[in-house]
Structures are given as C-alpha cells and as structure tokens.
C-alpha positions in Angstrom: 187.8 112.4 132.3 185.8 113.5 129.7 184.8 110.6 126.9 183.0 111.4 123.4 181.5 108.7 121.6 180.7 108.8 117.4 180.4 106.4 114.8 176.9 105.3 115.2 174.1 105.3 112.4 171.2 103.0 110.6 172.6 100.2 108.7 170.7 96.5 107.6 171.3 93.8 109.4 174.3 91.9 108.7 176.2 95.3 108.1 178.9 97.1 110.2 179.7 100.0 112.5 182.3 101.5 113.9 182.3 103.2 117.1 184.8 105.5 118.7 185.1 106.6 122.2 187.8 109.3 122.6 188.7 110.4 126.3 190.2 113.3 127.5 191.8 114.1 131.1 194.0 116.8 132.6 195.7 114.4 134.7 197.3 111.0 133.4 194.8 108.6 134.8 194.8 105.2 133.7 191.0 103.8 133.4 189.5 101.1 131.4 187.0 101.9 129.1 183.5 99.9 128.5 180.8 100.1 126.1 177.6 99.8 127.3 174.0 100.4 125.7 170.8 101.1 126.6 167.7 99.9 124.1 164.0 101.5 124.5 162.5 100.2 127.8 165.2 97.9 128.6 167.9 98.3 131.0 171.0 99.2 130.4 173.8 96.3 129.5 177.3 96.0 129.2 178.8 95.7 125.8 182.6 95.1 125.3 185.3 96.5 127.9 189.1 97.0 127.3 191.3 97.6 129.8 193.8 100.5 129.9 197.0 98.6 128.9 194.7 96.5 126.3 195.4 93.2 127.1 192.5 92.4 128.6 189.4 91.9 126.6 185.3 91.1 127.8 182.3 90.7 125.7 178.8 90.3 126.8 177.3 86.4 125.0 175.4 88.2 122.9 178.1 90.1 120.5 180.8 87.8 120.8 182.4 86.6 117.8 181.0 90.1 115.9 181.9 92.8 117.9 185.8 93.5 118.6 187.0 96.1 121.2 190.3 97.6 120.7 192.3 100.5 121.8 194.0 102.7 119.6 197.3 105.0 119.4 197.0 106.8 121.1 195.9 104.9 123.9 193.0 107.8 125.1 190.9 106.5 121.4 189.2 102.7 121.8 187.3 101.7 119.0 184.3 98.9 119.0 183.8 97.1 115.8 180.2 95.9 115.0 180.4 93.1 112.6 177.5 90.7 111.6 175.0 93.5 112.9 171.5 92.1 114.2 168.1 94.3 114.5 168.5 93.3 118.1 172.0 95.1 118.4 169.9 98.5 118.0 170.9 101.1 121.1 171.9 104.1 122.3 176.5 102.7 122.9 177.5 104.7 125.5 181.8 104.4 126.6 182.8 104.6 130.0 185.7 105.3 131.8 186.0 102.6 134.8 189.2 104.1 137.2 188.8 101.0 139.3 192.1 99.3 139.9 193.4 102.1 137.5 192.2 100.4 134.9 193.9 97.1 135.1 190.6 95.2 134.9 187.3 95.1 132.9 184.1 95.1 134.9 180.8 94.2 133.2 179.2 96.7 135.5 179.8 100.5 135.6 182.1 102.1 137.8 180.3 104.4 140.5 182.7 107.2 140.1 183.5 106.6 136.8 182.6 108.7 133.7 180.3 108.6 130.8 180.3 109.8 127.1 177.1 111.3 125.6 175.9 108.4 123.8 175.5 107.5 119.6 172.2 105.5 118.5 172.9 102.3 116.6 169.9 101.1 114.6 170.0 98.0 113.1 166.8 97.3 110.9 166.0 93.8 109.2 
C-alpha cells in the first residue's frame, strides 16, 4: 500500500485545513487508515482513525469536536478536516494504513506492518 498525504499549509489560529491521504495497492486489501503527527521534539501521537468500511470513528481528546475524519468515494481517499485550528495543532500529519483485522477497527497506535505516507506540515500560528 502506498499512501500520499497533501493538504497541509500555515494558517492563523482558528482557521481550517484539509488533509488528504490517498492510498494505492495492487491488491484489494482492506486497511484502516489513521492520522498521526509528529511535533518538534515530541513524540509522535495519534490523530483521528477511520476504519475501512467507515463506520467507525476515533479521535485523540485533544481535536475532538474540531477535527472530522471521513472517507471518501472512492473508498482508497480519507480526508481529515481541521476546524477551530490551535497553534498547538502545529505537526508534521502523517496517514497510515493499519491492515489489522483488515481494517475493521481503529487503533490509536500504529500498526507494525502497516504503511505510512510521506508526511504534510501543519502550522498553526497565533
């Protein structure tokens, strides 16, 4: 699976941005993707996570009620929606494909043998 993350840029805070993850495979895998992101010296954190059918949703505290994870048509596109943006949100968003369970399930950590897009930097400034 290969996944290829846009949409990311500088906006103010209280602005939005759209990501887009879009995954390609040569097989028909099913696999959930999760956003994750990754500020300057901190670790890595889970974001949002849709799994592959789309009916199941998970947000980490910290974005929900601004951020909205969906998955488009067709079903290889998932969008995250950055509402309400805070300096705080700033990050490289990465998507990964989780192909745990084939994708029936959203896991707030990374699968092992799952697969990661290139990353888009989010900067959020006050």
């Amino acid at each position: 699976v290969q996944l290829q993350a846009s949409g990311g840029g500088s906006v103010e805070a209280g602005g939005s941005l759209k990501l887009t993850c879009v995954a390609s495979s040569r097989n028909l895998i099913p696999y959930a993707i999760h956003w994750f992101r990754q500020a300057p010296g901190k670790e890595r954190e889970f974001v949002a996570g849709v799994s592959w059918s789309g009916a199941k949703t998970d947000y980490t505290d910290s974005v929900k009620g601004r951020f909205t994870i969906s998955r488009g048509n067709p079903r290889n596109t998932v969008y995250l929606q950055m509402n309400s943006l805070k300096p705080e949100d700033t990050a490289v968003y990465y998507c990964a494909a989780d192909l745990r369970r084939f994708g029936a399930f959203v896991a707030q950590t990374p699968d092992p043998s799952g697969y990661w897009g290139q990353g888009t930097q989010v900067t959020v400034s006050s």
